[in-house]
C-alpha positions in Angstrom: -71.0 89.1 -129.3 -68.8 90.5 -126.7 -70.3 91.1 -123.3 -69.3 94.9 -121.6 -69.5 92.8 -118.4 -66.6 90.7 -119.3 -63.4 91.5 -118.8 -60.9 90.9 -121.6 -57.1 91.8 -121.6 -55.8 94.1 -124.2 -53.5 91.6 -125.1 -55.4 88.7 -125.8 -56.1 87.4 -129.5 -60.0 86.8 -130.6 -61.0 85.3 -133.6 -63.8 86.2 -135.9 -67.6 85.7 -134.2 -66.6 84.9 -130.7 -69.1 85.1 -128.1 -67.6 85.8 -124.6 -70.6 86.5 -121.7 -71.1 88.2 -119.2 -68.2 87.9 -116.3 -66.0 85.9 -118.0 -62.5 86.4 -117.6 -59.7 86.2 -120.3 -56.3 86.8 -119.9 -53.5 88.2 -121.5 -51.6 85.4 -123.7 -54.9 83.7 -124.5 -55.5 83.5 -128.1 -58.9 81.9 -128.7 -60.5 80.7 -132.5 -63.2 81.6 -134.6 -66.5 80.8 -134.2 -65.8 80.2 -130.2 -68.3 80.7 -127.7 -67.1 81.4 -123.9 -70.3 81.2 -121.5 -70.9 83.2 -118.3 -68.9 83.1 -115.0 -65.6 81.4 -117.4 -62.2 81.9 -117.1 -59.2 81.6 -119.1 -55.6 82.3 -117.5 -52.5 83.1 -119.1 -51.4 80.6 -122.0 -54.5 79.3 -123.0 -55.1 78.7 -127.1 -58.3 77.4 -127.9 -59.3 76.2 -131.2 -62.3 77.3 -133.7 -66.2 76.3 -132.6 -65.5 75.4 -129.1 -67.7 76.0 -126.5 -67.1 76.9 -122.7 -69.8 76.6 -120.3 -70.0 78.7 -116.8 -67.4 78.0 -114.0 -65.0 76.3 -115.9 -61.2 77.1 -115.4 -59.0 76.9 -118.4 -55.3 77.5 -118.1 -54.5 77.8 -114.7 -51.6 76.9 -112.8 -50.3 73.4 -112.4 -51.6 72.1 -109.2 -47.3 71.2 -109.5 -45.2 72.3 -106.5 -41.7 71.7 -109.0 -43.4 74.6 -111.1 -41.8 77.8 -110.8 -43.5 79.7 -113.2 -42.4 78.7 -116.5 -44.0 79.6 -119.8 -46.3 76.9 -120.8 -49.9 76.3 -122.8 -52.9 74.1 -122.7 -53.8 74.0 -126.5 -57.6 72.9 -127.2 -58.4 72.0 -130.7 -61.5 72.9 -132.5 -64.9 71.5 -131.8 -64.6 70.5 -128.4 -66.9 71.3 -126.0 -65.8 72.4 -122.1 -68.8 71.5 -119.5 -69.6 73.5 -116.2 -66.6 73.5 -113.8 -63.8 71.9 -115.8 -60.3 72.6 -114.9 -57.4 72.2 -117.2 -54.1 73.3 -115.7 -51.5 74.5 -118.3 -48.3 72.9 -118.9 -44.7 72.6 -116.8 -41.0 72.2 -117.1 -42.2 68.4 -118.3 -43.8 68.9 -121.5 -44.1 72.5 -121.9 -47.9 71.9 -122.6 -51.4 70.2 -122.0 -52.9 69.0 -125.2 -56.5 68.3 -126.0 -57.9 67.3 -129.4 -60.2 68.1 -131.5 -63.9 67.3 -131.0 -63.5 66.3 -127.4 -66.4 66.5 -125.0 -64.9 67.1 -120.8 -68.1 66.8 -119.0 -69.1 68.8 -116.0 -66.4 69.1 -113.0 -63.5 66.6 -115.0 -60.2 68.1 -114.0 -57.1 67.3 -116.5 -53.8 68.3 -114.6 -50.7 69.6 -116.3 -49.4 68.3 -119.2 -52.1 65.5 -120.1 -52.1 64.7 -123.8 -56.1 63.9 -125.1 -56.6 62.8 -128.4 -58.7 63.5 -130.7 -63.1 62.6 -130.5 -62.5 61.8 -126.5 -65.2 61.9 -124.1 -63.7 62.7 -120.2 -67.0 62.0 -118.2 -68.8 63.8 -115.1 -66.3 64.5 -112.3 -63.3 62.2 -113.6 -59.4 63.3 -112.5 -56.6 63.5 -114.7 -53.5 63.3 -112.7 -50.1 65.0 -114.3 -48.4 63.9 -117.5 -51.6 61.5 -118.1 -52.1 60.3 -122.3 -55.6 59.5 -123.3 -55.0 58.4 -127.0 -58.5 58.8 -129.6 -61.4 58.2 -129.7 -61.6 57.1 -125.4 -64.0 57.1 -123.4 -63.2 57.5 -119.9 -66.6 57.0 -117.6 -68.1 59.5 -114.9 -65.7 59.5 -111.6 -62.7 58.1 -113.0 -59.5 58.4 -111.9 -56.5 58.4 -113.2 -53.0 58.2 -111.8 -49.9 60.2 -113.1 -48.0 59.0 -115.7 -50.6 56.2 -117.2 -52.0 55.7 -120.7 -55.4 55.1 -121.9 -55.3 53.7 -125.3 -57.1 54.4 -128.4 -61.0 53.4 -128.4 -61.3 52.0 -125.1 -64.3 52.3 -122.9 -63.3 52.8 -119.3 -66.3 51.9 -116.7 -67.7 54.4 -114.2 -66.0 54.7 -110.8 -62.3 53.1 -112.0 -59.4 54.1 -110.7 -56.6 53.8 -113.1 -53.5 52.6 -111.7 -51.4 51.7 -114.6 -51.9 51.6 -118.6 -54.9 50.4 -120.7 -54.3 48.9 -124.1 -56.0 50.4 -126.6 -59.5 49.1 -128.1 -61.0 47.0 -125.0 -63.1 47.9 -122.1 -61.8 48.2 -118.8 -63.9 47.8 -115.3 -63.7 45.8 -112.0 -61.0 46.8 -108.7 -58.3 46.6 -109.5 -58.9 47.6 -113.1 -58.9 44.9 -115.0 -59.6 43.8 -118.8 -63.8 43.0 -119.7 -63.5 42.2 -123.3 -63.2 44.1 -126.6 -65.4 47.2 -127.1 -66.7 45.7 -130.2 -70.1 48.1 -130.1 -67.5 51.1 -130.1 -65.6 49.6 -132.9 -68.4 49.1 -135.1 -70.0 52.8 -134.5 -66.6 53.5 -135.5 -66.5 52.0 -139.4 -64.3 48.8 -138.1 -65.3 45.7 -140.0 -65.9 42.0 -138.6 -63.2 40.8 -140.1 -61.0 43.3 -138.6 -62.9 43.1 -134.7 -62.0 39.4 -134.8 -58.7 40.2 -135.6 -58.0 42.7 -132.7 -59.9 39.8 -130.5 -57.8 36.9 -131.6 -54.8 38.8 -130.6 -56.2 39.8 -127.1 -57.4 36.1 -126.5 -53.1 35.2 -127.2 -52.5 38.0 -124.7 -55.1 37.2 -121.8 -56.4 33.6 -122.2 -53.4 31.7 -122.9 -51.3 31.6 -120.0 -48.8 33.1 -121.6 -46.5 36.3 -120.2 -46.3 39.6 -122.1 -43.3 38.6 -123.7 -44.1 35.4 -125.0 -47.5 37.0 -126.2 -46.2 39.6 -128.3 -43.5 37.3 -129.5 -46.6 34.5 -130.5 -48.5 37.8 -132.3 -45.9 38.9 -134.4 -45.3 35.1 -135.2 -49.0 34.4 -135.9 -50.9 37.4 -137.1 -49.9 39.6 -140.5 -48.7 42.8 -139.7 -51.7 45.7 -139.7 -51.7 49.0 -138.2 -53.9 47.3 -135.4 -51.6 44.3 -134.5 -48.5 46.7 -134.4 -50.5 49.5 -132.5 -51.3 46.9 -130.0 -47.9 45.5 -129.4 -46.1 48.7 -129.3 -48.7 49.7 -126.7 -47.2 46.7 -124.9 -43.5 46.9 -125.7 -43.9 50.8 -124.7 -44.8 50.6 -121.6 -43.4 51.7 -118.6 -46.2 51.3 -115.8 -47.6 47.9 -116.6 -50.3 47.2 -118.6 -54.2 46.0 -116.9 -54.6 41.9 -116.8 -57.7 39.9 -117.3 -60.1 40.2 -114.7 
């Protein structure tokens, strides 16, 4: 159903059975997916592509302009996979110069007033709480979960399956299947209950959590860490995920609490 009291440029691209409400607006050089459903009071700017079966709730801002003062008006996208849901009063600025883009996966829920700035990369199946900010060129790998009110600063990396407490404020990176609370940010344990909604076996949780207690309860520095790992542990996509994370980093990574 398409409302006659939204507007909707010639030039954009709908999919089959899209709904678009009253006073929504959509731009020209939007192309948006089957099956979509854009609520009242929306709007999607210029260079938005959203996926199939997402849904847009009222007020929320899709697309617009990099809150950026180095962008001069370059041609770039935010690109929404399918299934993800946009709550009330969400903004997601489009991409610069940097990465041409701003990426979020599918089955991703942004809940009300979350703003993701330009050229964030979310994975897929994340959850961006109530009022959390997503500075510039931010990566939030799968399956994260990133509490109400948190903040992140430019540039950092949230890693897969981690459970970020209300309130933080993210100052550099976050390896990836732990939780993360305290000021400053610091490392609370392994999110084992996320793991195991998540199809990971014991075996496996006790493996991730023997090679966080050689990286945070041993005394040891980040290099001599990941040097003991790669020593110690059999090589698994989890082990090697986790010490690339480290290797890869170019903000620092939390410490223990």
């Amino acid at each position: 159903m398409i409302s006659n009291l939204a507007f909707i440029h010639p030039e954009a691209k709908l999919g089959i059975n899209v709904t678009v409400e009253p006073f929504s607006y959509i731009d020209k050089n939007v192309e948006i997916g089957d099956g979509s459903h854009i609520g009242p009071n929306a709007t999607v700017f210029y260079g938005a592509r959203i996926g199939k079966n997402c849904n847009i709730f009222p007020s929320a801002v899709i697309s617009g302009i990099p809150q950026d003062l180095k962008f001069i008006g370059e041609e770039t996208t935010v690109e929404i996979g399918d299934n993800t849901t946009v709550r009330e009063a969400v903004t997601v600025n489009r991409g610069t110069a940097a990465a041409g883009k701003t990426v979020i996966g599918n089955n991703c829920l942004l809940m009300a007033y979350a703003h993701v700035g330009h050229d964030c990369v979310i994975g897929n199946n994340c959850i961006i709480g109530n009022s959390c900010g997503l500075a510039g060129e931010v990566k939030v790998h799968d399956w994260a979960i990133l509490s109400g009110g948190t903040l992140v600063h430019q540039f950092a990396s949230i890693g897969s399956h981690v459970f970020i407490g209300g309130g933080s404020k993210v100052r550099i990176d976050v390896p990836p299947f732990i939780k993360a609370d305290r000021e400053p940010l610091a490392y609370m344990g392994l999110n084992s209950v996320g793991l195991t909604r998540r199809g990971f076996n014991k075996e496996k949780i006790d493996e991730i959590h023997n090679i966080y207690r050689v990286i945070y309860q041993m005394g040891l520095n980040i290099s001599q860490a990941i040097e003991k790992i790669e020593t110690d542990f059999a090589p698994s996509q989890e082990r090697d995920y986790i010490t690339g994370f480290f290797k890869n980093s170019e903000r620092g990574v939390i410490r223990a609490r």
